[in-house]
N, C-alpha and C positions, 0 to 999 in steps of 0.2 A: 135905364139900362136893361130895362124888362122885366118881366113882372116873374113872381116865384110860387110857385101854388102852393096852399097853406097844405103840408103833412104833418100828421102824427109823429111823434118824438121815438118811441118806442114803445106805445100802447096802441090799439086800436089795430085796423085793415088797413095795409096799403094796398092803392089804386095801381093797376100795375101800367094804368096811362100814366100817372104820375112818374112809375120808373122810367115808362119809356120817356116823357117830358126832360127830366132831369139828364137824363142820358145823351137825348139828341140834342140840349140845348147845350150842353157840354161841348158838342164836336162842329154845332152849327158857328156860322158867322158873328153872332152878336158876340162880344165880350162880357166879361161880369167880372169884375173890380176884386182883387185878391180880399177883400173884405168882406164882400158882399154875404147875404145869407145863403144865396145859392149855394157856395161850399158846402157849408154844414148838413145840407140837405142831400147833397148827392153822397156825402162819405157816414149820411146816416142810412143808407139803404140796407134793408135785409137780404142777408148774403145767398135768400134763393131768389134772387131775381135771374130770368134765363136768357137769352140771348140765342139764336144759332148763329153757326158761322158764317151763315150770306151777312145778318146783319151786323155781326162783327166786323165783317172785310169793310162793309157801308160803312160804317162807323169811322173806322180807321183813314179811309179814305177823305172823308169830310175832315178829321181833324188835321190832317196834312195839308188841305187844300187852306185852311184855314186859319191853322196858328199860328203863322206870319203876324197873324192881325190882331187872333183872340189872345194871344201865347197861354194860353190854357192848361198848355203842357207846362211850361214853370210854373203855371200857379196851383195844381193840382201836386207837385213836386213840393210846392213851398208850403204846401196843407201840409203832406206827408211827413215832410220834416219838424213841422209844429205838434201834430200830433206822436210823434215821437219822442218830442222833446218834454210833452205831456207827460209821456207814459214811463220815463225817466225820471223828472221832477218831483213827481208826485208819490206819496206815501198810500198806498191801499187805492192803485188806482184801479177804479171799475172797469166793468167788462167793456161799456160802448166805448172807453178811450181805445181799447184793444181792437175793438172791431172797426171802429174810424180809420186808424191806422192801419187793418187790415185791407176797408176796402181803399183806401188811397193809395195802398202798393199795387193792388190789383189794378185799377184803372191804370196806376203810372209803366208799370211791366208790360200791360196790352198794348199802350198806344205809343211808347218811348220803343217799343220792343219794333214794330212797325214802321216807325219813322227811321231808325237807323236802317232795318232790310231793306227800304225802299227807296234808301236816297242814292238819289242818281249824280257822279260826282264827290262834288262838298256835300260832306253831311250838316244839313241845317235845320237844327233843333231849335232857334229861338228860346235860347233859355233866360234869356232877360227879361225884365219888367218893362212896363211904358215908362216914359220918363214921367208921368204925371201919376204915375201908381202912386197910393199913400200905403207903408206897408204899413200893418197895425204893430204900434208899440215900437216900431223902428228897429226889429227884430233882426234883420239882415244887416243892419250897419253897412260894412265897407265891402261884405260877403257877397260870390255871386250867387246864383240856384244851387251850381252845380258842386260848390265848396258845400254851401250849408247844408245840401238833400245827403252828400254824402260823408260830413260829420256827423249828423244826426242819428244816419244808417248806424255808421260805424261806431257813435257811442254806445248806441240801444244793443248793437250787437256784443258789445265787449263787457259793458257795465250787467245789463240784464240776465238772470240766470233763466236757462230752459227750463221750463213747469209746465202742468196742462193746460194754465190760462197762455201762455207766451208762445206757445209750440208753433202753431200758426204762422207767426207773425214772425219767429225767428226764420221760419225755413222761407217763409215769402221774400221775408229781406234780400236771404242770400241767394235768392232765385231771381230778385231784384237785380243783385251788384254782379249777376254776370249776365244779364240784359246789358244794364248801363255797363259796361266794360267792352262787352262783343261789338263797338266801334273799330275794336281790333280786327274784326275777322274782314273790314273793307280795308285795311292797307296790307300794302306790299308784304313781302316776307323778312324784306331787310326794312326795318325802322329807318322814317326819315323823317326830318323837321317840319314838312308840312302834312307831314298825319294828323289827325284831329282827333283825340280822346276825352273830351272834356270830365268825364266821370273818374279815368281812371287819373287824371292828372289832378283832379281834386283828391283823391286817392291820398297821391302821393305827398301833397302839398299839408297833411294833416300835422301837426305837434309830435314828438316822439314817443313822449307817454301814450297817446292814442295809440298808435300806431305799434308797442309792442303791447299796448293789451290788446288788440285784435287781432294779430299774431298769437298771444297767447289761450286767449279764447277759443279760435280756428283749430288750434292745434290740441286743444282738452275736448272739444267736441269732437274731433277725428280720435282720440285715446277712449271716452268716455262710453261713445258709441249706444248712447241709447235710444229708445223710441218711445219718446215719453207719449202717450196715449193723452192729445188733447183731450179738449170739452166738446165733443160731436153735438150733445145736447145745443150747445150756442150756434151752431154752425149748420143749418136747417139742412142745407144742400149735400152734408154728405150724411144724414140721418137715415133719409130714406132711400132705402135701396132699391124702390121701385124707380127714380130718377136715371137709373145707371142705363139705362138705353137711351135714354135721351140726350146724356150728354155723350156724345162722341166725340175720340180724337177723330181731330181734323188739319190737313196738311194744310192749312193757310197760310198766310203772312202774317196773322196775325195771334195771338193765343185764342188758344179755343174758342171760350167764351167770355162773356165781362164777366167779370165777380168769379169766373169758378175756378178754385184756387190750383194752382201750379201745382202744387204739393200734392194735390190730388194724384197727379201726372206720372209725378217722383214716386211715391211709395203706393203706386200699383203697379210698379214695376218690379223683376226678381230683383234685380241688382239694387235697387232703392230702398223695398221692403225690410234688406238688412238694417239700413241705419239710413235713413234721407237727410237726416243733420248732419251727422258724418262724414257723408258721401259730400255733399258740395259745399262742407267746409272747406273740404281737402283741396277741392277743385276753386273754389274762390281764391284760397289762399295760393295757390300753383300759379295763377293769373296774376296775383299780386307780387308775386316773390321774385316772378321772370320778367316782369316788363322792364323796360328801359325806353325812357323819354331821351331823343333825338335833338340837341338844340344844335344850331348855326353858333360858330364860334364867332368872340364879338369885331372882332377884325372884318370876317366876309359880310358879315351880319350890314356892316358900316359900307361896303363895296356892292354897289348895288348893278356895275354891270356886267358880274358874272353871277347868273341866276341859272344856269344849267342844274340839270338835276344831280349831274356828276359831281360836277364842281361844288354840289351843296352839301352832297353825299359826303365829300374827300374834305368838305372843312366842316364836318360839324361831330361832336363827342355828346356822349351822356352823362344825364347827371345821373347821379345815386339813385340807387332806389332803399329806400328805408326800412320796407318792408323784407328785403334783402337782407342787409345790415341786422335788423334785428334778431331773425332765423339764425344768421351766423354768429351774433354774440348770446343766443341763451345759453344758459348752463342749467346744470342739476341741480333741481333745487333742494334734494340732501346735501351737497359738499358747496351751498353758496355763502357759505359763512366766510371764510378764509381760505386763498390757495394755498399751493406751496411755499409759496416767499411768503407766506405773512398779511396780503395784502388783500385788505376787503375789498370785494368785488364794487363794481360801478353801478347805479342803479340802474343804469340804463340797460343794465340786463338784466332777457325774462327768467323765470327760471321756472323750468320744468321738471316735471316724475321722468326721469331719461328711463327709470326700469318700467313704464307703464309704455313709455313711445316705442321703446324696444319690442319689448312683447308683441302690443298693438300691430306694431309695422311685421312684425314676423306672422300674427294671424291675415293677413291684409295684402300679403305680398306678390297674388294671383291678381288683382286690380294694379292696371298699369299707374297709375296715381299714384298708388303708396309705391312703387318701387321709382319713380321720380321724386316722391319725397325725400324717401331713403337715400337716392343719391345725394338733391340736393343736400342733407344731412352731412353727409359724409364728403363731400366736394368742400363745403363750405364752414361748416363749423367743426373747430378741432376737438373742441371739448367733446361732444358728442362721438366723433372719430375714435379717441381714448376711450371713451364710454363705451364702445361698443368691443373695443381690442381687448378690453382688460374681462371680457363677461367668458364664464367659462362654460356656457352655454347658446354656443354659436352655432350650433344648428338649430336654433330659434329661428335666423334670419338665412341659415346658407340652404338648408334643406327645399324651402319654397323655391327660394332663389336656383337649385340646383334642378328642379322637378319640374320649374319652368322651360329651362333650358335643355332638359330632355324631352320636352314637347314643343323643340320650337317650332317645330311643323305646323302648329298650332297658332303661334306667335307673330306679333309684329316684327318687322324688321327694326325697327325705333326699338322694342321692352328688348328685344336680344342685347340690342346696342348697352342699353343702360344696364339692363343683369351685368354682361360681360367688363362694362367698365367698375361696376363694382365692385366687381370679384376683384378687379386690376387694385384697385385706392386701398382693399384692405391687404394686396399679398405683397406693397411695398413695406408693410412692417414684418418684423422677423418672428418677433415673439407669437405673429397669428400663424406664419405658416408652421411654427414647432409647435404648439397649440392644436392645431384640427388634428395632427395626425396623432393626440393621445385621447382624442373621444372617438368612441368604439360605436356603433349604429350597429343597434342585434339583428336588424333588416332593414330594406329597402324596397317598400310592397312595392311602390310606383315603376320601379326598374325592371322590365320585364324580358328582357335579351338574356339573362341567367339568374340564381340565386345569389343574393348578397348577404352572407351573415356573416356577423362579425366582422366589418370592412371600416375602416376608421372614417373617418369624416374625410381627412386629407386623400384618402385613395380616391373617394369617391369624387372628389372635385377634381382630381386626373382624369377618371373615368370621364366623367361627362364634359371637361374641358376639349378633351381631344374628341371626344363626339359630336364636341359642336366645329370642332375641324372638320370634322370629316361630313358632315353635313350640310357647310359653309360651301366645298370643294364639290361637293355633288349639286346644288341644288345654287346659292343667293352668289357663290362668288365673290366674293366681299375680303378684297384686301384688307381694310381696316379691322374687320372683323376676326380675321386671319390672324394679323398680329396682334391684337390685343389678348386674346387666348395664349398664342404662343409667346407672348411676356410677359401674361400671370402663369405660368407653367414654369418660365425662367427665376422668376421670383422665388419659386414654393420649391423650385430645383436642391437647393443648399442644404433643406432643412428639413427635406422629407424624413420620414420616419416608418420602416417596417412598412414597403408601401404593397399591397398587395400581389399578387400574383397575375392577378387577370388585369388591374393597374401598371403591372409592368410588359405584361406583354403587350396591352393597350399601345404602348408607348413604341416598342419597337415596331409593331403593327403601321404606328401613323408613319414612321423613317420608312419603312418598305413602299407603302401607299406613296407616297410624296415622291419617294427616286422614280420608280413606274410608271407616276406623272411625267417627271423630271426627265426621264430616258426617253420616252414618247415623242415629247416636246422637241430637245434635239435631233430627236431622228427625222423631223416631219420639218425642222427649218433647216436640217441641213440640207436636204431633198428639195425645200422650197429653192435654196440656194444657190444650188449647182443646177437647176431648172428654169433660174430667174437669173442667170448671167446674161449681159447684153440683152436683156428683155425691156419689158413694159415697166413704166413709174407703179402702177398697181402692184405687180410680183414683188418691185422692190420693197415697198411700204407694208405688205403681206410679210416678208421675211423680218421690217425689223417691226411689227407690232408681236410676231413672234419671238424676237429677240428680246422684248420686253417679257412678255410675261417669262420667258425661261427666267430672265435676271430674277423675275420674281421668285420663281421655283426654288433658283439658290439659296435665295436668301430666306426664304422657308426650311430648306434642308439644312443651311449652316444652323439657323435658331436652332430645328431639333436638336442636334447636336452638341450645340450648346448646353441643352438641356440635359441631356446624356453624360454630357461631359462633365457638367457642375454634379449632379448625382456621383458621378464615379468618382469626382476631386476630394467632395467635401463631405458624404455620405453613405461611400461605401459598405464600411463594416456595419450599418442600419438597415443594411438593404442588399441581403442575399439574394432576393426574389428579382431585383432587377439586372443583376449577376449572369441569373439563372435566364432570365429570357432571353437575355444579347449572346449567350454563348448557345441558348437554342434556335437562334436564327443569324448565326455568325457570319452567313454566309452574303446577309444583304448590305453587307458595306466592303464585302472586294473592292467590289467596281470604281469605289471612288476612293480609295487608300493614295492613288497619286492624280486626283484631283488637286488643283493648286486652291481653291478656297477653303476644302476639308482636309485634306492631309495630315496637317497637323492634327487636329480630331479628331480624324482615324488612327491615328499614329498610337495615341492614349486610348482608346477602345483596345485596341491590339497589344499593348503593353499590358491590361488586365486582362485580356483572354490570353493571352501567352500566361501569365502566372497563373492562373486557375485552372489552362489544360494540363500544364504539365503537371500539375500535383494531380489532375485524375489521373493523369497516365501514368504517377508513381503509385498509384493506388488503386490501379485497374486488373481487376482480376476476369476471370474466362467467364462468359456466358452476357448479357443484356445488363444496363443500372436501368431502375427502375428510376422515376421521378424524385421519389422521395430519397434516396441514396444520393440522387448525384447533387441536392437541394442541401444534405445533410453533408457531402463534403464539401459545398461553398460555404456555409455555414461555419464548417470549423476552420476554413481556411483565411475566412474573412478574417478572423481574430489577429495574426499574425500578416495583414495588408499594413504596407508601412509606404506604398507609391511609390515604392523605388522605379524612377524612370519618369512619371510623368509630367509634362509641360503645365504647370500652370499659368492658368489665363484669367487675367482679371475677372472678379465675378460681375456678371450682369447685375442689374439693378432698374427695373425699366419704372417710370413715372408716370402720373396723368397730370396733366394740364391743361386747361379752357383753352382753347384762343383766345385770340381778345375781340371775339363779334361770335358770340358762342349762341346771341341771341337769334340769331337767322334761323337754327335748330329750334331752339328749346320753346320760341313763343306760335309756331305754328304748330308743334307738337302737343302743347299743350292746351293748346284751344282744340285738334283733332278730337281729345279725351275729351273735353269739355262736352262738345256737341253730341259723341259717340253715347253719354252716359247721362246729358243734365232734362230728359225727360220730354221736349218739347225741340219743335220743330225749326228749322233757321233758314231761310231764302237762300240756295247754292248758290244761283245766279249773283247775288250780292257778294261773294267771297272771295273775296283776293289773297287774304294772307297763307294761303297752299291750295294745291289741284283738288278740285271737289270731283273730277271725271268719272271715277274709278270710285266712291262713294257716294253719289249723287245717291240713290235711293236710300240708301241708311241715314243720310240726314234730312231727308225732305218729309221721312215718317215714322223718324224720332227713336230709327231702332237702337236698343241697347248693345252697347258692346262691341256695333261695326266695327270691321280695320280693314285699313287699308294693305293694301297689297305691298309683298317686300320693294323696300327700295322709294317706297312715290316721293318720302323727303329726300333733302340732302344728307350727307352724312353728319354726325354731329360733330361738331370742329373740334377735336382735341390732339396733342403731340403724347407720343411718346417718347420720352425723355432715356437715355440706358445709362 
């Protein structure tokens, strides 16, 4: 099977024709027997051996052409996982089990990372053995590659503590497991049964104990956030810093170099530098929490001649994802002793510092990842939802959240999406919106359109609510967006408290803004109207795609109003201030007092500007009221407000809800972050699962941070429930 040149173990000079020998024989045609001693020899390499990337791409190249035959590629996978299971096993294990293991991640990341970018169609990995392979020790039993390389991953990653010997070797791992997972990024955007994930479906295929301690782990290295400063002294290639011209990023197909570690990539980056464990825990775990396997229900499954993609499409469901399931049942693990009823918790749940995620997620909240985490959090597990409602330090998490949103100019269309649905999941509880409006913020440096002191937290998420209306209407357009603001505003309507001044004129502001539109709108399709009688099919289809969006206008101005309206029903005497603006600009709801959609809530606006003019005009003496006079007789007049007169309207109440194919969003979104942030380079041309057009050079040279332009996904599927 060929012959193997005798090397030094770890003493002595290596030949660096021996590296290159060991190297090419790896990617050449001849096979060598998962036993052989050749393994040992290539995963005993010292980690400055160099490569540039012409002969990296060679490399790459030949072992594609090739492992059809050699499968090289699982048995360098099935090294990986032995050495791993080594480094698990065993009690004070030395350095070279670490570095074996190092470099068998590195080989498998270069050349697994390559085969997926390059497969044209079916991705074919041969991850099998020969049938005549003898595995040593009969170590894989009934397992295939791709089960045991990624049990293996996933024990060392859960079981093993980060240290300066492990540092390495953890972050390679998890720079590994979104290699083998970005099989994602060759399918569609809608999951379908014959996608082929083999890594992340061993994933998922794992024991549940596993599976919440990798969850659990994932998620303390995202809270923990350190940089443990490995052993440089063991690791030749990043010691000397006369090397750093030498190795260059390179936009290849393939990683940079052999041997030069990923990690490298990661933490010389700003955004890495912070935490590189951290950072693609969060990201690993995002991959893991959102996929959903696609099976053929067994019915069609048995029907074999309706093979249409549709027809495959429309009979097949998913199964669970675990990794899901488990995120949704952790709990805190100060209150996991017993809940309310008495009843010890299941083991099968993990349990976390919820005041450590908390925090964490509130320094962390500017990285679109942890505000995806934060939602998943709050979407999907309740205990944490409670956790977060009952903290009386919510501008931990709404501040960031609020300062993003005032830069959404800045922002993706997607982080708007998910900020704004958050704000929605937490203003469906009562106790949060009476809650922000008694924490007082002495300032607000970031708010630079005026001074804010002394403005409560709840003013302040009016403020920036309706500024992200009015920002929405100027610039992205975005009905969904639209109403999800104006139904966390409905929400916070009932229970506002003392709400500002420049918050409530905010508010009459956006009713004036809106009818102006509203007025426009009709004048310009009545005009189309009476210009397009007996005209062209085009005039007609003009007037009603106008007629549409006016419907839309209304039904933005009824919500306002709504929102006015629940304010005046239920909140009045709290809120002189919002008194004081609607009767300082009384005059922009004339016009639609006998509108048949608002009338009625115009009717109750004018019911309390009728009571409150006339007590100034019983209290109006000769010369100008200044501001604070006419502030100081709503103030006293609110005392004795008892609604005589007004209609009440059931209170709104608006909800979030997934669809139920929520995954068309969330897994091309989340692979976007992926590539934007994980350090190293990915084949656009190979991407199916979202438009690369419009980002193509941010991910061909690995820059940090790209985003895509507003709008390039779809919307993220959810109802609003009232």
């Amino acid at each position: 099977m060929g012959s193997v040149p005798s090397t030094p173990r770890k003493s002595g000079a290596w030949s660096p024709e021996t590296a290159e020998y060991l190297i090419e024989t790896f990617v050449d045609n001849q096979p060598f027997p998962v036993s052989s001693e050749f393994w040992q020899k290539l995963l005993e390499l010292p980690l400055n051996v160099q490569w540039s990337a012409q002969r990296v791409q060679q490399a790459c190249e030949l072992l594609a052409k090739n492992n059809c035959h050699t499968r090289h590629l699982a048995k360098i996978l099935f090294h990986l996982a032995c050495c791993l299971q080594e480094s698990v096993s065993s009690s004070g294990v030395s350095p070279l089990v670490y570095e074996k293991a190092v470099n068998a991640v590195y080989f498998s990341s270069t050349f697994l990372k390559y085969l997926i970018e390059s497969a044209q169609g079916d991705i074919q990995l041969y991850l099998s053995l020969e049938d005549d392979e003898t595995v040593p020790n009969d170590v894989l039993r009934d397992q295939t590659i791709e089960n045991f390389v990624m049990r293996n991953v996933l024990n060392f990653i859960a079981s093993i503590e980060v240290s300066p010997d492990t540092y390495l070797l953890h972050l390679e791992l998890l720079n590994f497991m979104i290699i083998a997972m970005s099989t994602q990024l060759l399918c569609g955007s809608s999951p379908g049964p014959n996608d082929v994930n083999p890594f992340l479906d061993a994933a998922m295929d794992q024991d549940s104990s596993l599976v919440g301690s990798v969850v659990h782990r994932l998620l303390l290295n995202f809270m923990v956030r350190s940089n443990v400063p490995f052993n440089r002294a063991t690791y030749s290639i990043l010691s000397d810093g006369s090397q750093s011209s030498v190795l260059q990023r390179v936009g290849s197909a393939a990683a940079n170099i052999v041997l030069f570690p990923f990690s490298y990539l990661v933490s010389s980056s700003v955004e890495g530098s912070k935490s590189p464990i951290s950072d693609i825990s969060i990201h690993v775990l995002l991959v893991l929490v959102h996929y959903h396997k696609c099976v053929v229900s067994e019915d069609h499954a048995n029907n074999k001649s309706s093979t249409s993609d549709s027809l495959l499409k429309e009979n097949s469901q998913f199964s669970d994802n675990p990794y899901c399931k488990a995120l949704e049942h952790a709990i805190d693990c100060e209150l996991d002793r017993v809940d309310i009823e008495g009843n010890a918790h299941s083991a099968r749940h993990i349990k976390l510092p919820f005041a450590s995620l908390f925090d964490t997620l509130g320094i962390c909240l500017a990285d679109e990842a942890a505000v995806l985490l934060l939602y998943s959090l709050l979407q999907g597990n309740s205990a944490f939802l409670e956790y977060v409602l009952v903290r009386t330090d919510l501008d931990t998490l709404l501040m960031p959240i609020l300062e993003a949103l005032y830069n959404a100019s800045t922002r993706t269309a997607n982080q708007i999406y998910m900020l704004l649905i958050i704000l929605l999941i937490l203003s469906q509880d009562s106790s949060f919106n009476a809650s922000i409006h008694k924490l007082i913020l002495t300032a607000v440096p970031w708010y630079k359109e005026r001074l804010l002191h002394q403005t409560s937290l709840g003013s302040l998420m009016v403020i920036i609510l309706i500024r992200t209306v009015q920002y929405n209407l100027s610039k992205l357009r975005d009905v969904y967006l639209q109403t999800t603001c104006l139904a966390t505003l409905a929400n916070m309507a009932p229970h506002v408290h003392r709400v500002s001044a420049y918050a409530s004129q905010r508010l009459v502001s956006l009713f004036d803004m809106l009818s102006r539109k509203y007025n426009k709108l009709a004048e310009r399709r009545d005009n189309k109207l009476h210009s397009a009688k007996g005209n062209s099919v085009e005039g007609n289809n003009l007037v009603e795609d106008m007629s549409t969006e006016l419907h839309i206008y209304t039904d933005f101005l009824r919500l306002v109003l709504e929102i006015i309206n629940a304010i005046l029903t239920y909140a009045l005497p709290r809120n002189p201030e919002v008194v004081y603006a609607i009767m300082h600009r009384q005059e922009v709801f004339q016009p639609f007092k006998n509108h048949p959609r608002f009338n009625e809530l115009i009717d109750n606006i004018y019911t309390v500007l009728d009571f409150f003019n006339s007590h100034m005009d019983a209290q109006r003496e000769d010369g100008d009221w200044s501001v604070n006079e006419v502030l100081q007789v709503i103030i006293v007049n609110c005392r004795s407000w008892r609604g005589d007169g007004m209609k009440m309207f059931t209170q709104l109440r608006f909800t979030y809800e997934q669809e139920s194919h929520p995954e068309e969003f969330f897994i091309p979104y989340v692979w976007q972050l992926v590539l934007s942030h994980c350090g190293f380079s990915f084949n656009t041309g190979a991407i199916n699962l979202f438009p690369v057009d419009l980002q193509t050079e941010g991910l061909e040279n690995g820059v940090e941070g790209s985003t895509l332009q507003n709008g390039d996904f779809d919307k993220p599927e959810y109802q609003l429930d009232p």
